[in-house]
Each structure stands twice: as C-alpha cells, then as structure tokens.
N, C-alpha and C positions, 0 to 999 in steps of 0.2 A: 684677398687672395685671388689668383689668376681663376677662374674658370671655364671650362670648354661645356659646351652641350653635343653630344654625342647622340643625331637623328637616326633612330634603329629601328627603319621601316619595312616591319616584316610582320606576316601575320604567319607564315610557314610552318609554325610550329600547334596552329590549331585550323579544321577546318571548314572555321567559320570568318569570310573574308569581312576585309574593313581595318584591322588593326594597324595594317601596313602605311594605312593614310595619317593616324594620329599623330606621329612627331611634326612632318611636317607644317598640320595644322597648328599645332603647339607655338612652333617654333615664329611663324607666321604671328603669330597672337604676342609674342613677347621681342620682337624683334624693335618694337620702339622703345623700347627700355634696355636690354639686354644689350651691354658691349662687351661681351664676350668673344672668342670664338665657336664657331656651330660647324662641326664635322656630321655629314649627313651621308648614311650608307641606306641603300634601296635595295629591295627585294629583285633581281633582274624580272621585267617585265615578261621575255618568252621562257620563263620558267612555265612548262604545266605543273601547276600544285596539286599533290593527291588528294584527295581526299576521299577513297574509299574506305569503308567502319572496317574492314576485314585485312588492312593494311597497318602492324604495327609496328611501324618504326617511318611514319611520312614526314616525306621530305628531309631524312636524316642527312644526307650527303649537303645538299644545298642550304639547312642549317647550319650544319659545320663549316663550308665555304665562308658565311656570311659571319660568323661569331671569328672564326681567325682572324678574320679583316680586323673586326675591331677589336678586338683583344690585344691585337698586336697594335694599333692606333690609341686606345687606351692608356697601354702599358709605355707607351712613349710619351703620349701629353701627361702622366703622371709624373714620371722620371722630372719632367722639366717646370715641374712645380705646377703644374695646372691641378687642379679639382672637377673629375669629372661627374654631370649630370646623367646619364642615358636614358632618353626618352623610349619607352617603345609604344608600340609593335608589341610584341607576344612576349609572355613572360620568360621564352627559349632564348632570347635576346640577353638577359642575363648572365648567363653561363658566360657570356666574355669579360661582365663590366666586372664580375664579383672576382674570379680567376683572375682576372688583370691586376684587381685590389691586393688579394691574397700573393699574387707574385711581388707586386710592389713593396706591401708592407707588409706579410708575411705571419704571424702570429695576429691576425684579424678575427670580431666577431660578426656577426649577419643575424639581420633582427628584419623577416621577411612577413609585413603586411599583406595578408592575402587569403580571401575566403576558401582557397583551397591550399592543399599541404603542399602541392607539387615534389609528392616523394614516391612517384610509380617509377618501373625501371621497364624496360624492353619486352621482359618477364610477366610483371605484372598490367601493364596501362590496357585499359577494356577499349580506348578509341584512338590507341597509336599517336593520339596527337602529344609535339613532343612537349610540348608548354606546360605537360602534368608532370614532366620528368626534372629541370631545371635545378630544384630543390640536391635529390640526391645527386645531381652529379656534383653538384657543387659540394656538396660532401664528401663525395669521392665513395661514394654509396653505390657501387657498379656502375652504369652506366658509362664506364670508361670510352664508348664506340664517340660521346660529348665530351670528351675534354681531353684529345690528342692532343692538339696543341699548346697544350699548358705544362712545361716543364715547372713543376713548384710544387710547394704543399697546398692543400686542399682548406678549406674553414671547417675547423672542426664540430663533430656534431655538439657537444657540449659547450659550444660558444654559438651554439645558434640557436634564434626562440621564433616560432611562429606564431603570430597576433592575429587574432579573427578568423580562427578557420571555424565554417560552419559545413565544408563539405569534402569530408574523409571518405576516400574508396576505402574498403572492408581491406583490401590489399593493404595499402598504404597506413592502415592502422595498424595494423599486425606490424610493419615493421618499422614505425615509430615508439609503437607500444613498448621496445625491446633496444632502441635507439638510445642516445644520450640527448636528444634535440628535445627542447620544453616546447609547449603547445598547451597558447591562451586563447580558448575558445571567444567567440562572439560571444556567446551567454555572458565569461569571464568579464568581459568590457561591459556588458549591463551590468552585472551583479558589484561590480568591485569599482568601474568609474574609468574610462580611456586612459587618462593623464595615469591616472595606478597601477593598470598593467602594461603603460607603455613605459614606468618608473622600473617596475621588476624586470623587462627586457634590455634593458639599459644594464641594470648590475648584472644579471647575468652573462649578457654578451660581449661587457664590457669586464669582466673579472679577469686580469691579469692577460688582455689584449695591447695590442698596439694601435688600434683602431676597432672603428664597427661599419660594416656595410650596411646602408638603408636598402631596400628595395620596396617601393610603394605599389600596390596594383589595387587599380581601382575595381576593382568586384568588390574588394573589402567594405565599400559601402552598399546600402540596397539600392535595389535596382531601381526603383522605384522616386529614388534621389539620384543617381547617377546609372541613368538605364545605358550607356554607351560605351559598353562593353561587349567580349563577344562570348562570353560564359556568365553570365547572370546567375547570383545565387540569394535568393529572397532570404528574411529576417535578419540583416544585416545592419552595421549602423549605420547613425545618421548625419546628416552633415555637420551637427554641433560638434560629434563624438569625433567626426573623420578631423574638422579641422583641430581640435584639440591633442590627436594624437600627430600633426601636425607643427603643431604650435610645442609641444614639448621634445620633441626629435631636436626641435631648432633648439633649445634650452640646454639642452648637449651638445650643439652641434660640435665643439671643439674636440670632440671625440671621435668625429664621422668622418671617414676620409673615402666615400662615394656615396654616391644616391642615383636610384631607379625610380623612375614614374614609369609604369609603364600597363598595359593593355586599354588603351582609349580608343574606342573604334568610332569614329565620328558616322558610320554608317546607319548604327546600331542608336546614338542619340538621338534626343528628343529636347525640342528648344535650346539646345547648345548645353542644357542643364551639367553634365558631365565635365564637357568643356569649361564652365565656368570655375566649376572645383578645380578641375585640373592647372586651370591658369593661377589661381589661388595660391596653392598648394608652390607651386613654379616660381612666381612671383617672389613669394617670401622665403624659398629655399634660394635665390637667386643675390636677395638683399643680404642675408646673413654669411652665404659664400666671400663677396665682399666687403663685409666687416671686418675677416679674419685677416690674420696677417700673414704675409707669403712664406711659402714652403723654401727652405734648403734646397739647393739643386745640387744632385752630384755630378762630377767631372765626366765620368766615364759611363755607359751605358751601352748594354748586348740584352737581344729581348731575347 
C-alpha cells in the first residue's frame, strides 16, 4: 500500500517547548529506507506561543490554523489510496489525522496509547494546554471551538479504548466515569500482560467498525526508558511492554486504516534513547504499511 508520512511540527498545544522538532528528526532518521511520500507542516516560527498557567484555551486559533491544513491534506492523500502515518509534535496534532480518518471511513474505532486520558474541555483543563483536550474533541465531547472544520461524524465514545493511562485529572475522570469510552490503566498492562489488553482494545474498537485509528504517544512509556517527552509521567512501561503492544497493533494491522506516533521532543532526550524506540516502532509500522495491498480509489472527491 501507498503511504504518506504526515510531519506535524507543533508543540502549541503544550507549554513545554521541543515537540515541534520531533517529526522532522523522525523523518531525517527514516528517510534512507522510507519511499514514501513525507508531507511536512511547521509551527510558523513568528508565532508568540502562550504560555501563561492562567491562560485557558492557548494557542487555540493557531492550533486550528495548523490541524485544517492538514486535515484537509490528510483527507485527500486518503481519498487517493495513501495510508497516512502523522508524526507529531503534540498530541493537539491529532484532532486532524483522527477526523480526517473518521470523515474518510466514517463508522471508525480509536484505540489511543497514552499515559494521559486527553478528555478535559475548555471547562475543565487546570493548564489550558490544548494536548489534554484532543481526546474529547475527537469524541465530539464539547470542545466544538477544535473541530470546525470537520464536516462528518465524530468516533464514537464506545468504539474508543484508552491503553496506559496512569494520569487522570479528577475533572476528566468524572466525565469518563459516566462516558461510554473504556480505559486500561498501566496497572492493567502489568497485571493482565501488553499483547492482552492491547487484544481487548482491538475487539472493542474494532466491533462492528470500518476501521480503527492508532495513535501512539510516547509518555505511555516511563520516562526513565523514554525520557523525550514533554509531559513525563513516571510508573509507566517498559520498552519490552511498549514494543510488544507494538508488535501486536501490526498483527491487526489490516484493520488500521491511520497511525499517530506522536509527542517526541528531542530536547527533552537523553542519548537518543526515545528516539531509538521511536524509530523502532516507525520502522516496523512503515514495513507492514507496505505489505498490504493497495486501496480502491474513488473517482470523484469534495473535502
């Protein structure tokens, strides 16, 4: 199958700078193997980025700018049979590649790797940054002021699981608690085995879908194994655990129709160690993309 890598270099939606450098570096790392095509969209440089704790909703406008881009860039290398990867930058970077999916293939599930829930709204998030929020909009969970641009239906909460969350705002539990969205804690993945509960996210997300969206962030691992991040969240797993829940994504993959890699803040690493997972992980989602055999294209296309 045809694939595109989609370089989504933005940190604007946390702020803690650095993230906005990762695809690029990514991409650099894999470009002697990878024939692909690599679509690369940048944070504009004379952006000032907020980041005051008493600001909450930073850098909303200049998020939105940056996820239309590609949403609508997305949603057209889809149409014509590509398989898109999206490297980020900040997990706000999302909101395009997942809504791009959902408009594409329409009845999708979303099965989101990540030590936090990313389900605050405008309402709820205690540091306005918007990379806590990604989650419900993609639900279509309020945060409507994220997802203008998306004429289509939303992924629904009951076709979405989140794997390795070890850190729920009190907010954000309260309105998961009450949600249809399942949530396999880190402990989960100690007590039950990676490849197990990344088996029950699979039927779940995949129970009477048309596809499933990956999105991988690497906080889901400890920091300690992958310090190059820009939200670190300690007792997390390890890189057996990480590349295993890896290694069984790809065992489905004929079921995946996108994949996120994304918050790699190469500023934030330590001996490349992050980076090497991450190329890993890239590597072998890049070999199994062309295994598959190519997509249908249809005639006619309006985004």
């Amino acid at each position: 199958m045809k694939s595109v890598i989609i370089g989504a270099g933005s940190d604007l939606g946390v702020h803690i700078d650095g993230a906005h450098l990762g695809p690029t570096q990514l991409i650099n790392d894999v470009k002697g193997f990878y024939k692909g095509e690599i679509l690369e969209f940048i944070q504009d440089e004379s952006i000032i980025k907020s980041r005051s704790m008493s600001d909450r909703s930073k850098n909303r406008y200049e998020v939105n700018m940056l996820n239309e881009k590609m949403y609508k860039a997305i949603l057209d290398k889809m149409h014509r049979g590509y398989f898109p990867i999206t490297l980020g930058g900040d997990h706000s970077v999302v909101i395009a590649s997942a809504l791009a999916n959902a408009k594409q293939n329409e009845e999708i599930g979303m099965i989101w790797f990540d030590a936090h829930s990313d389900y605050n709204t405008f309402e709820t998030t205690i540091t306005g940054n918007i990379h806590g929020l990604p989650l419900a909009a993609i639900n279509g969970y309020k945060c409507n002021e994220l997802r203008a641009f998306h004429k289509g239906e939303v992924i629904q909460q009951a076709k979405t699981v989140i794997v390795g969350a070890r850190s729920i705002d009190d907010a954000e539990r309260e309105i998961l608690k009450y949600s249809n969205v399942t949530v396999f804690t880190t402990e989960d993945i100690k007590r039950e085995g990676a490849k197990a509960i990344t088996e029950k996210a699979f039927s779940i997300a995949g129970y009477k879908t048309k596809g499933i969206h990956i999105s991988y962030d690497l906080d889901l691992i400890d920091p300690d194994v992958a310090p190059g991040v820009s939200i670190p969240e300690f007792d997390g797993i390890n890189e057996e655990e990480a590349m295993e829940i890896c290694d069984t994504i790809l065992e489905h993959f004929n079921e995946v129709t996108a994949f996120d890699l994304v918050e790699f803040n190469p500023l934030r690493d330590v001996g490349r160690k992050t980076e090497q997972i991450a190329v890993n992980i890239l590597a072998k989602t890049i070999k199994k993309i062309e295994e598959l055999p190519e997509k249908e294209v249809e005639d006619e296309y309006l985004v």
